[in-house]
C-alpha positions in Angstrom: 61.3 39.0 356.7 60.4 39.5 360.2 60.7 43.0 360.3 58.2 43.1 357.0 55.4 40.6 359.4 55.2 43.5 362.3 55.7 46.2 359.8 52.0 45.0 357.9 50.5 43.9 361.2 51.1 47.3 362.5 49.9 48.8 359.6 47.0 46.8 359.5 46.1 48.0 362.8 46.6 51.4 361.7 44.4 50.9 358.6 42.0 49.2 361.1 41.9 52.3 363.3 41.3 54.8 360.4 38.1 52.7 359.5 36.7 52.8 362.5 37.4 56.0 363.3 36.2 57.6 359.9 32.9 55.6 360.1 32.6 57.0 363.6 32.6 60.5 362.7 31.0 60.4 360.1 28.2 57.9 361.5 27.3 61.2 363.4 26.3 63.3 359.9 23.0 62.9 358.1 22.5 62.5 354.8 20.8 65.0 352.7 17.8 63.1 352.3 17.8 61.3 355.9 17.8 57.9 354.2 19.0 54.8 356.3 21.8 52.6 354.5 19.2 50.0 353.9 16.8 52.6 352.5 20.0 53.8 350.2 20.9 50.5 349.3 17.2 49.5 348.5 16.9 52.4 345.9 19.8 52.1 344.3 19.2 48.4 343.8 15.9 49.1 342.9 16.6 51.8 340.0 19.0 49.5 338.3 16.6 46.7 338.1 17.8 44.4 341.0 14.9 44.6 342.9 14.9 40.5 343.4 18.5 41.2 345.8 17.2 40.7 349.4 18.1 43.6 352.2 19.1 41.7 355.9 20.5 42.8 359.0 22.9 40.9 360.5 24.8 41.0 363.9 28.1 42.6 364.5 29.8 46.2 363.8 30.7 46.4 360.1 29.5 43.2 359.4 28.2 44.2 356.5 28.5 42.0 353.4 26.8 40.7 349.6 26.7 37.2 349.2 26.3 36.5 345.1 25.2 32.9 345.9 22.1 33.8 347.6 22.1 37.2 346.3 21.5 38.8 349.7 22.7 42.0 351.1 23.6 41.8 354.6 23.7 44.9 356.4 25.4 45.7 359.9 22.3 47.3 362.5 25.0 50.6 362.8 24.2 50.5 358.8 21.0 49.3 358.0 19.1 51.5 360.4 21.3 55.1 359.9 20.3 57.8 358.4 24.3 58.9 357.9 26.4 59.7 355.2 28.7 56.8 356.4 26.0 54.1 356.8 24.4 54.9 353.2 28.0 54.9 351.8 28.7 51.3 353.4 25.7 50.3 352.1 25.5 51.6 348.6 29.6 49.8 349.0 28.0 46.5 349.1 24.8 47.2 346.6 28.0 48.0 344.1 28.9 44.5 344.6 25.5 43.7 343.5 25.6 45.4 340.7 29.1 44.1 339.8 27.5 40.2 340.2 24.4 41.8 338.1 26.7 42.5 335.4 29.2 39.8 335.0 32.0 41.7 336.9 35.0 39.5 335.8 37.1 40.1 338.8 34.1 39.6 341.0 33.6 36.5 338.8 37.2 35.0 339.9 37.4 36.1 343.2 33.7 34.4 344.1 35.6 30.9 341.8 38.8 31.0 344.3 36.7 30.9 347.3 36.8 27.5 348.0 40.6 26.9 346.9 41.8 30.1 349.1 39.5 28.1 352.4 41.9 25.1 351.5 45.1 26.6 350.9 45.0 29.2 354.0 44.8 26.0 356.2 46.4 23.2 355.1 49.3 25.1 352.3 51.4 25.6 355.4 50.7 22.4 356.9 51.6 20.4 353.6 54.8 22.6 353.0 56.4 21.4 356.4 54.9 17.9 355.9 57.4 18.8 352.6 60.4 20.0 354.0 60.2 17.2 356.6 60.4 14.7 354.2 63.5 16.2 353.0 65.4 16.6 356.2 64.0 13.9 358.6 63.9 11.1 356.3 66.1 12.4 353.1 63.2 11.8 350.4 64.5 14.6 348.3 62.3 14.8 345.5 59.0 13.9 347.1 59.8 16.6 349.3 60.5 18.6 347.4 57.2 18.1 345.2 55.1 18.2 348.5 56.9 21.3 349.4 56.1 23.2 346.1 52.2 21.9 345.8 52.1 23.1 349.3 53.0 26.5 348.6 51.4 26.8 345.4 48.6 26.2 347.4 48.6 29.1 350.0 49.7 31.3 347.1 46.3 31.1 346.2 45.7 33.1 349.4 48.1 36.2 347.7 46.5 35.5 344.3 42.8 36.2 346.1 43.8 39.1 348.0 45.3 40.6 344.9 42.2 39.6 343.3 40.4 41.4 345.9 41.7 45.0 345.4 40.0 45.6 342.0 36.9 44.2 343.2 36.7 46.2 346.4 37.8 49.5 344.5 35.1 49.0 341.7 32.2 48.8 344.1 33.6 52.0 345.8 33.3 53.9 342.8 30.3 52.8 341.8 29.1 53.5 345.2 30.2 56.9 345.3 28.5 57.6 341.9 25.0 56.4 342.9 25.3 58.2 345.4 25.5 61.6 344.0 23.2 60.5 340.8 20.0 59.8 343.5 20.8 63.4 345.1 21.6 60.7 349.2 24.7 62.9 349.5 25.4 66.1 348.3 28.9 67.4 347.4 30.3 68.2 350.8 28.6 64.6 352.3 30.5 63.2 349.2 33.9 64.1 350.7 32.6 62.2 354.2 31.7 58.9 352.0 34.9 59.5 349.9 36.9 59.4 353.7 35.0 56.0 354.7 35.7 54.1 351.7 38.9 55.1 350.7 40.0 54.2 354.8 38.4 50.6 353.9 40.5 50.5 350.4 43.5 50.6 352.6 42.7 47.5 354.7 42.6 45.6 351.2 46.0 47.3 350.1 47.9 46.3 353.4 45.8 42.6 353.8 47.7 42.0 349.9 50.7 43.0 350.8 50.6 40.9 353.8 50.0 37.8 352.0 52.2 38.6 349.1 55.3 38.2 351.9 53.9 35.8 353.6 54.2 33.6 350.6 57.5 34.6 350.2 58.4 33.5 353.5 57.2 30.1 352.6 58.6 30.6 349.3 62.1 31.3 350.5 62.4 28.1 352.7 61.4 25.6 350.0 63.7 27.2 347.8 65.8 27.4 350.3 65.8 23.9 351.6 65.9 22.9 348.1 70.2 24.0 347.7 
């Protein structure tokens, strides 16, 4: 189980790498029509009638985010103000989240509901399965301890559940991205494979961050279970 913790955390770095190196490289090729990522994202949001969605910047390096609540895209300076094919692929990324919200997306729908169960859970599910297995072997209260155990990691599963969750979400919005893309002539077929390379690099980090937490709740899984014979 150990060896399965460094494999994904060295992956992750990998997948982290690819990203940044992918959005480097191609941060240094304009796009056909010279449009920034916030000029990309605006007309795209525009042409399919979302024209009340709100463009920001925001600080950091691919910072760059939709929040459905406020129904704001936030886009990183490196995005928002390139004119490159990865800075309007990024962008037109997170205006296919807006769309997705636009339209009822039901996988957008129950990731946005599990937000504030997965802020819980990441925290305090580990905490409350120890608390659990505590009560077990410290002070022999079997069956409480057991049931604090299992509510505990029911808990943090929520955490695998999201990141699941996640995949189809992130996936969707790249497609759609990629579409718009090509539809409003911002890339032409050769920029194409350059957006292609920067979003299916991202894709990855999702892949690896579910497979992380799927054995991470295994772990826990395994010493409730465990503790439990």
């Amino acid at each position: 189980m150990y060896m399965l913790f460094i494999l994904f955390f060295i992956l992750g770095l990998i997948a982290q790498s690819a990203v940044q190196g992918r959005f480097k490289k191609y941060s240094q090729v304009r796009n056909l029509r010279g449009l920034t990522g916030a000029q990309a994202a605006r007309e795209i949001l525009d042409s399919n009638g979302l024209g009340n969605v709100n463009i920001e910047e925001v600080k950091g390096r691919l910072s760059d985010h939709y929040h459905p609540r406020t129904q704001t895209l936030r886009l990183s300076p490196e995005v928002a103000r390139a004119p490159s094919v990865a800075a309007v692929g990024i962008a037109a990324h997170e205006a296919g989240h807006a769309l997705q919200h636009s339209s009822g997306y039901a996988p957008l729908k129950l990731r946005s509901a599990m937000v504030p169960a997965v802020r819980f859970g990441s925290f305090l599910g580990p905490i409350i399965i120890l608390v659990g297995l505590a009560l077990q072997g410290l002070m022999g209260l079997l069956e409480l301890g057991n049931a604090v155990a299992w509510f505990g990691l029911i808990l943090f599963g929520m955490v695998a559940v999201f990141s699941v969750v996640t995949l189809p979400v992130e996936l969707n919005a790249s497609a759609r991205a990629k579409k718009l893309l090509y539809q409003h002539n911002i890339v032409d077929q050769r920029e194409l494979a350059g957006v292609n390379k920067v979003l299916n690099a991202a894709a990855w980090t999702y892949v690896v961050a579910a497979l992380a937490a799927l054995v991470q709740v295994l772990y826990w899984a395994s010493l409730v279970m465990g503790r439990r014979r």
